[in-house]
LOLO-938772 format. One line per 8 residues: number of its first residue (from 1); their letters; for each residue x, y, z of N, C-alpha, C. Coordinates in steps of 0.02 Angstrom, whole numbers, padded with zeros to 5 digits. Atoms other than C-alpha are relative to their C-alpha. Layout:
! residues N
NUM) A) X Y Z X Y Z X Y Z ~ ... .
END
This chain:
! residues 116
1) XXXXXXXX) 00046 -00057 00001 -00593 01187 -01587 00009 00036 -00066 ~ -00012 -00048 00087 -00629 01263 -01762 -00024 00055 00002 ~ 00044 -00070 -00014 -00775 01395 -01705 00004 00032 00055 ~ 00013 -00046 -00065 -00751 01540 -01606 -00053 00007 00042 ~ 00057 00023 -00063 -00861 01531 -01448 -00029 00075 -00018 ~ 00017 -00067 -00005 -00968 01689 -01413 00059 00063 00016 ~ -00046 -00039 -00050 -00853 01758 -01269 00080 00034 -00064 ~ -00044 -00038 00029 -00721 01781 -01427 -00032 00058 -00024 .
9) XXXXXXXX) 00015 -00071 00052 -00812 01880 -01552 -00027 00039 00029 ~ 00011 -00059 -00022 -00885 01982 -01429 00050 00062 00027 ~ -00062 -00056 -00019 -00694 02033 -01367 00017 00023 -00075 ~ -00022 -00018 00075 -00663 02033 -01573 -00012 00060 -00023 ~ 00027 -00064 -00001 -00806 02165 -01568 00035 00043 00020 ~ -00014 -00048 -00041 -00732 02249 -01446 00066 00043 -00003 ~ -00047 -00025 00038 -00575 02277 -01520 -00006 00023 -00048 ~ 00034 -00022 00080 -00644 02305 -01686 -00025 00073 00017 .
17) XXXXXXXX) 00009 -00042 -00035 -00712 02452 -01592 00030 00057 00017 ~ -00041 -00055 -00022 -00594 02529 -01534 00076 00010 -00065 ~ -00067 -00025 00056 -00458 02518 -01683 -00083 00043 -00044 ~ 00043 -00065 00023 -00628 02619 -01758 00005 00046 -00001 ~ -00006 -00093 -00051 -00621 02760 -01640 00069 00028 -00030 ~ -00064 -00012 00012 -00427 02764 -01679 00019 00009 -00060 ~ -00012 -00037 00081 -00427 02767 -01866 -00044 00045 -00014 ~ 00050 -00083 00001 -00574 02905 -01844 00019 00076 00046 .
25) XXXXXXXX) -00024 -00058 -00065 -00465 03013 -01716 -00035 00013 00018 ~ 00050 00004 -00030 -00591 02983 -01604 00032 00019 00079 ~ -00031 00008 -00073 -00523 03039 -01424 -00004 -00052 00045 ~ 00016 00060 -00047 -00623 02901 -01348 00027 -00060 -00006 ~ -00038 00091 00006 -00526 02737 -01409 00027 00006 00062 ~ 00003 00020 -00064 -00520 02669 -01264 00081 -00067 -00004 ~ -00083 00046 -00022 -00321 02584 -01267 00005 -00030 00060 ~ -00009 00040 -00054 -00323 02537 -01102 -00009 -00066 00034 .
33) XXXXXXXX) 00030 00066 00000 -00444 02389 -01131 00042 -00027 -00029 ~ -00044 00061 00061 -00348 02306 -01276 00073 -00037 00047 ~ -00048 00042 -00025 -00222 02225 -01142 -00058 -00053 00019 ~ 00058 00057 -00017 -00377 02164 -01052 -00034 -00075 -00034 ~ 00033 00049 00046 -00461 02106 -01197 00046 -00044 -00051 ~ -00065 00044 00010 -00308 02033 -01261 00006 -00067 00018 ~ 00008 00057 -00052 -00301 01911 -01116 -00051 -00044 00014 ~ 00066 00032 00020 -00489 01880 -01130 00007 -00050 -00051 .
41) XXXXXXXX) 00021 00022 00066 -00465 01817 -01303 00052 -00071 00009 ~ -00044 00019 -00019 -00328 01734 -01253 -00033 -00069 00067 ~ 00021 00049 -00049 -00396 01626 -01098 -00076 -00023 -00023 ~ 00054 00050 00059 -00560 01591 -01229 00018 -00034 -00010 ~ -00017 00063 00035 -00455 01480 -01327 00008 00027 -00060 ~ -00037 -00015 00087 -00408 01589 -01470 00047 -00028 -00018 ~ -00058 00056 00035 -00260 01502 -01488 -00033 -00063 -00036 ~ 00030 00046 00026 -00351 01358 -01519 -00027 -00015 -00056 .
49) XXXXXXXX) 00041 00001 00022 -00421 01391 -01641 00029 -00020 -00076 ~ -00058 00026 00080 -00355 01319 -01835 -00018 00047 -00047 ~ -00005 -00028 00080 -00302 01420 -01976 -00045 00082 00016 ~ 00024 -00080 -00015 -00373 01600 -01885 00074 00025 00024 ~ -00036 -00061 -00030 -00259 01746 -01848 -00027 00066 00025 ~ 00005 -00050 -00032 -00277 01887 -01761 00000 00066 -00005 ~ -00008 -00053 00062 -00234 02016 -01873 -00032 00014 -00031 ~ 00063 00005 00039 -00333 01972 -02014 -00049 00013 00029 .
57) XXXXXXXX) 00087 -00007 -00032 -00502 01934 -01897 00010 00062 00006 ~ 00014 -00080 -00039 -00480 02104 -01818 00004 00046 -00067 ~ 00006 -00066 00051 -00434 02195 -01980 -00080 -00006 -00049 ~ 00031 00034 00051 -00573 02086 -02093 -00081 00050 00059 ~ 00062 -00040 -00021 -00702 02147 -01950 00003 00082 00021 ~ -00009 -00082 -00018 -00643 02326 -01915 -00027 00033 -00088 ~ 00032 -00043 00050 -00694 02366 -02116 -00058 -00029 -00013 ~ 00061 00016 -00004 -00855 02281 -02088 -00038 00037 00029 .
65) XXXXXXXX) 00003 -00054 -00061 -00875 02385 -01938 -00014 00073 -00011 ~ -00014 -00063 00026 -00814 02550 -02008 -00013 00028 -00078 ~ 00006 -00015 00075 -00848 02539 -02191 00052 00039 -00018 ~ -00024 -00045 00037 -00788 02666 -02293 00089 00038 00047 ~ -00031 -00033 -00027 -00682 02749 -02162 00083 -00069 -00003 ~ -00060 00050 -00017 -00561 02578 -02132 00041 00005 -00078 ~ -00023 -00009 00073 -00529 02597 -02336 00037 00054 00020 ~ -00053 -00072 -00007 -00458 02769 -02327 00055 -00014 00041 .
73) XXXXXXXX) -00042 00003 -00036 -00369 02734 -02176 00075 -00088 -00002 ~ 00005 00053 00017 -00302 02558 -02240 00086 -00017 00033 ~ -00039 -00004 -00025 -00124 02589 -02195 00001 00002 00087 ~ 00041 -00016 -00083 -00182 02651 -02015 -00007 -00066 00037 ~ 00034 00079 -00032 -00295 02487 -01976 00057 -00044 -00005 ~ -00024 00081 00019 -00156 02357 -02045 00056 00031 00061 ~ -00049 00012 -00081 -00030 02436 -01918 -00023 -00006 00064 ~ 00010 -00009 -00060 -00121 02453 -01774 -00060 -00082 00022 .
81) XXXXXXXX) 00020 00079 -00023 -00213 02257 -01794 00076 -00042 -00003 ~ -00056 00047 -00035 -00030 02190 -01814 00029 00015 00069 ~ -00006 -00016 -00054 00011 02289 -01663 -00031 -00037 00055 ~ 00026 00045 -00055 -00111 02206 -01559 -00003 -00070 -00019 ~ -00020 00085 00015 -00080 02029 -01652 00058 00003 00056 ~ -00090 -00021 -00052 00099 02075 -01565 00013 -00009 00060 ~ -00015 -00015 -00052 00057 02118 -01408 -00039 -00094 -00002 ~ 00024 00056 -00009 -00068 01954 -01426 00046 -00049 00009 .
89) XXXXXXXX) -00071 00043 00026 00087 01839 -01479 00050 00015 00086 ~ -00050 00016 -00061 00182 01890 -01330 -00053 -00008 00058 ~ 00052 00002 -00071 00044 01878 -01196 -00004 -00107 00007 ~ -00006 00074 00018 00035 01688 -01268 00068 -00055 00011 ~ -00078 00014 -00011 00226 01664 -01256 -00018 00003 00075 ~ -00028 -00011 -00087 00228 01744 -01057 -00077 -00059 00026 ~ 00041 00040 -00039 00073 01610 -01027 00030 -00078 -00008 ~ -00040 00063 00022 00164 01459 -01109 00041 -00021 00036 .
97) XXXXXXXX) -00072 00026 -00052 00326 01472 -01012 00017 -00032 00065 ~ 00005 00036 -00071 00366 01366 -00882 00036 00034 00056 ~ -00060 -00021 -00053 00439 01424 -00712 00076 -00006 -00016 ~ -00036 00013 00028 00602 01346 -00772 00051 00049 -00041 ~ -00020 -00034 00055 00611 01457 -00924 00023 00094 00030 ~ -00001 -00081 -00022 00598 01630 -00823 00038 -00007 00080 ~ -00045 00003 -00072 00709 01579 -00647 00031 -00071 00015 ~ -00034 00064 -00042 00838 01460 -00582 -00035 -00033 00042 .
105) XXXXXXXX) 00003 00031 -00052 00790 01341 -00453 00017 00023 00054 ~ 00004 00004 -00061 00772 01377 -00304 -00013 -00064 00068 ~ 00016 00042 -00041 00772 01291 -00132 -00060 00012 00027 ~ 00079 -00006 -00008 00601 01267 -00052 00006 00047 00084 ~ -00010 -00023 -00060 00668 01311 00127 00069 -00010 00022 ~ -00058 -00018 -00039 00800 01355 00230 00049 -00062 00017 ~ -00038 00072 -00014 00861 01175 00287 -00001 -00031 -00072 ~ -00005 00072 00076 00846 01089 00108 00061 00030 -00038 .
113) XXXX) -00057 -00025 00018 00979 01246 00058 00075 -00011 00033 ~ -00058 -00005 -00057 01098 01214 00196 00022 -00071 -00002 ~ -00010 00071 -00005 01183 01040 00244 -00014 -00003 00075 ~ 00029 00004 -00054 01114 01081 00412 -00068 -00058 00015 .
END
């Protein structure tokens, strides 16, 4: 997969969006989505995708987005798209891991633990 489907760049938007509101001290940035849309982007097939990051896209379209304002704030935008690269990166890790990796073995039932 080389091209982002719709279903990404419309969460891309949507982030792009809201790191807007947030480098405009906008009350309304809406933080609460960006786990959501995280996971969205995430069960698209962003991973998939060659030679994109997550960072960049989101910063490259947040001063497309915002013009003038993402300049000024330039410091602002680059922490708060690695931030959600970050949280992205670990959401990708806790989907990767196998049962294995996060709990011992267990028995399935009561007689398979016992020599009963």
């Amino acid at each position: 997969m080389n091209e982002p489907n719709p279903e990404i760049h419309a969460n891309l938007d949507a982030l792009a969006t809201i790191c807007c509101a947030a480098i405009s001290s906008d009350p309304t940035a809406e933080f609460e989505r960006v786990d959501g849309l995280l996971r969205t982007l995430l069960m698209s097939g962003y991973t998939r995708i060659e030679n994109r990051s997550l960072e960049v896209d989101l910063e490259s379209r947040v001063k497309e987005m915002c013009g003038e304002q993402a300049s000024h704030r330039g410091g602002e935008l680059s922490s708060l798209c690695a931030k959600f690269a970050s949280q992205f990166a670990d959401l990708a890790r806790q989907q990767s891991r196998s049962p294995t990796e996060n709990s011992p073995p267990e028995a399935a039932n009561i007689s398979s633990a016992t020599d009963a």
